[in-house]
C-alpha positions in Angstrom: 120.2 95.6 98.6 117.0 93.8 97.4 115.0 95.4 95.3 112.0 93.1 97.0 112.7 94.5 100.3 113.0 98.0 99.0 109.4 98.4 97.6 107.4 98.1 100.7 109.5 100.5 102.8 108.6 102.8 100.0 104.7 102.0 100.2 104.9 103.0 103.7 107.0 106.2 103.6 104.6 106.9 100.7 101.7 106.6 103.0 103.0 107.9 105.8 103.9 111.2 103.4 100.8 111.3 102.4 98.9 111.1 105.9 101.4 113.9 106.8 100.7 116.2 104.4 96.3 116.2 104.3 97.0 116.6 108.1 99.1 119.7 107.2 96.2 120.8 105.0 93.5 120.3 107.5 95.9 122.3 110.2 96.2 125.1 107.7 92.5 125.6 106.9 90.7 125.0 110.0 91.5 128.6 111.1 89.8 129.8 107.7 86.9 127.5 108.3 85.8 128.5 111.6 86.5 131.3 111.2 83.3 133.3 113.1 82.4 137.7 112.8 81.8 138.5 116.6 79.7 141.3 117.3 80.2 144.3 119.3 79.5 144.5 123.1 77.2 147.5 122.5 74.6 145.1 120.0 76.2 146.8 116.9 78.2 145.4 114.6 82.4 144.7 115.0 83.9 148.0 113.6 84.2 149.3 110.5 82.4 152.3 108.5 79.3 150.6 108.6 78.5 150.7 112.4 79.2 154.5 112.2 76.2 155.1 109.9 77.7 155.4 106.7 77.0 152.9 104.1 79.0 152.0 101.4 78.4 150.5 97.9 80.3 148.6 95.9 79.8 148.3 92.5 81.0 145.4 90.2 83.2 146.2 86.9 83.2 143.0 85.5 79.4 141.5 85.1 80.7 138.0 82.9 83.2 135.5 83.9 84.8 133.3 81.6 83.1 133.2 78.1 82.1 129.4 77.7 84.5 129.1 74.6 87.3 129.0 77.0 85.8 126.6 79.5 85.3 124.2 76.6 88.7 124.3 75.6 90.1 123.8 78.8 88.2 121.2 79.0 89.3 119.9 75.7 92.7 120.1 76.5 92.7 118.5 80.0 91.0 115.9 78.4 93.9 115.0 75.7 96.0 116.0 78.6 94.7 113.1 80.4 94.5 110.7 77.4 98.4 111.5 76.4 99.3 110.5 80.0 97.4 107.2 80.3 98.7 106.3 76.8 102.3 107.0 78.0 101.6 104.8 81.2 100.5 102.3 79.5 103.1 101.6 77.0 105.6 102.1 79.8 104.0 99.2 81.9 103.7 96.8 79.0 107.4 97.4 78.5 108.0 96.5 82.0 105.8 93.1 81.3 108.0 90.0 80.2 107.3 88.9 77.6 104.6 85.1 77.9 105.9 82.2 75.3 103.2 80.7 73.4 103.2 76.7 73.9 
């Protein structure tokens, strides 16, 4: 088969793939989005320990997050990451190229 003929049938499933799957992702998290808390018939609130009088705390064990250190070298490394690949595609394109004759 032609190799011309090929490429745009592959653009479109491409697309088409593409398309396909965001719609997936919407489907799966409009639930979550709109997701709403409905209240009780009786003006309360919906359930739970709390509209029983008793309140509850909840205490945090872990006060930081990630030490900047490691942010920065994540950074770091997704940033050679990136350089590495765009090195890599380039040299694989201008092996693809033909080579132009100097006249």
């Amino acid at each position: 088969m032609n190799r011309i003929r090929l490429i745009p049938i592959r653009r479109l499933a491409t697309a088409v793939a593409g398309l396909a799957l965001t719609w997936l992702g919407l489907a799966v998290a409009a639930p979550a989005a709109f997701a709403v808390t409905e209240p009780a018939p009786d003006g309360g609130s919906a359930g739970g320990p709390a509209s029983s009088g008793i309140v509850t705390v909840t205490r945090t064990v872990v006060v930081g997050g990630m030490p900047g250190w490691q942010i920065a070298l994540i950074a770091v490394g997704a940033a050679l990451a990136a350089a590495g690949l765009a090195v890599l595609t380039y040299r694989a394109r201008s092996g693809r190229k033909s080579a132009l004759s100097a006249v």
